[in-house]
N, C-alpha and C positions, 0 to 999 in steps of 0.2 A: 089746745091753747098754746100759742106762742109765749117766747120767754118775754116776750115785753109786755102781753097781757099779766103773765104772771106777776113782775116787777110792777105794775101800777096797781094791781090786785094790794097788792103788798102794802105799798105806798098809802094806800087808801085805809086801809086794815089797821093801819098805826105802826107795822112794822118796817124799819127805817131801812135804808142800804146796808152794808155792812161799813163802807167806806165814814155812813154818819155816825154809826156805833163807834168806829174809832177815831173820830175826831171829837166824840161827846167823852170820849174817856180820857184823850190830850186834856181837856180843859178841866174835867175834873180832876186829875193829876195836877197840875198847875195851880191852879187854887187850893191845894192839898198845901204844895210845897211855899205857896206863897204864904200860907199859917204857919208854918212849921219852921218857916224863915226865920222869925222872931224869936225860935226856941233856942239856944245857946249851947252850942254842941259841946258836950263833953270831952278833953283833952286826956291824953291815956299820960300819963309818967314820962318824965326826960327820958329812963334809963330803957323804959319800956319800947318809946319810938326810936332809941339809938338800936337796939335789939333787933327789932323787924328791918328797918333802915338797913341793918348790916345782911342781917339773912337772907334781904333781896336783892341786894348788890351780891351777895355769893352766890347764889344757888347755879349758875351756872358753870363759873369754876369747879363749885365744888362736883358737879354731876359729870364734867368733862375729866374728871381727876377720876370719879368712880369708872367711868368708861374705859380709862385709860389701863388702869388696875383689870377690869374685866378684859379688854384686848390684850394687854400682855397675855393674859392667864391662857384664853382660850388658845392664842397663837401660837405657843408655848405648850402647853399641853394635848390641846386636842389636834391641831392641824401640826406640831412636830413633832408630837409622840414621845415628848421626855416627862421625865418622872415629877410629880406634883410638886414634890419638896423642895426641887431647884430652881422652879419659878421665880421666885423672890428674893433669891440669894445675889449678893453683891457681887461676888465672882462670875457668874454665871454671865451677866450683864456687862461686866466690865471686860468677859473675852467677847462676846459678841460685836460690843465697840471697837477695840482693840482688830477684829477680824474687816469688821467695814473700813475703818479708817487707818488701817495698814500701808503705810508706804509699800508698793508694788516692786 
């Protein structure tokens, strides 16, 4: 049996394309949303949406600061083989600057 016997087999049987299954599921979706339109969506707190508001405006700062902290470390400790404890010290950093930005 060819596959276009088989699709008219189908057709005929009651069972639809797939393509009609999903256009029957658009329109019941839409008629879902069009009842539910009328329903009056609940508002969270001022202080609530200033909260999330902010936490989405950070999260990428804050992840490129985390990175940042992790890149020292690793760089620092594992790929130049100095001691943990110096990683984060203010001196440490301020010769390393002091070393690149040296008048020659």
């Amino acid at each position: 049996m060819s596959m276009a016997d088989e699709r008219i087999d189908r057709e005929s049987s009651g069972f639809g394309s797939q393509a009609d299954e999903g256009g029957s599921e658009k329109k019941k979706r839409a008629s879902r949303a069009k009842t539910n339109g009328s329903v009056k969506k609940k508002q969270r707190p001022k202080g609530v949406r200033i909260l999330l508001w902010f936490l989405r405006k950070s999260i990428v700062p804050l992840i490129m600061v985390i990175m940042l902290v992790a890149g020292l470390y690793i760089g620092y400790v594992v790929v130049g083989k100095q001691p943990e404890d110096e990683v984060f010290s203010w001196g440490t950093w301020q010769h390393i600057y002091d070393l690149i930005f040296a008048d020659a």
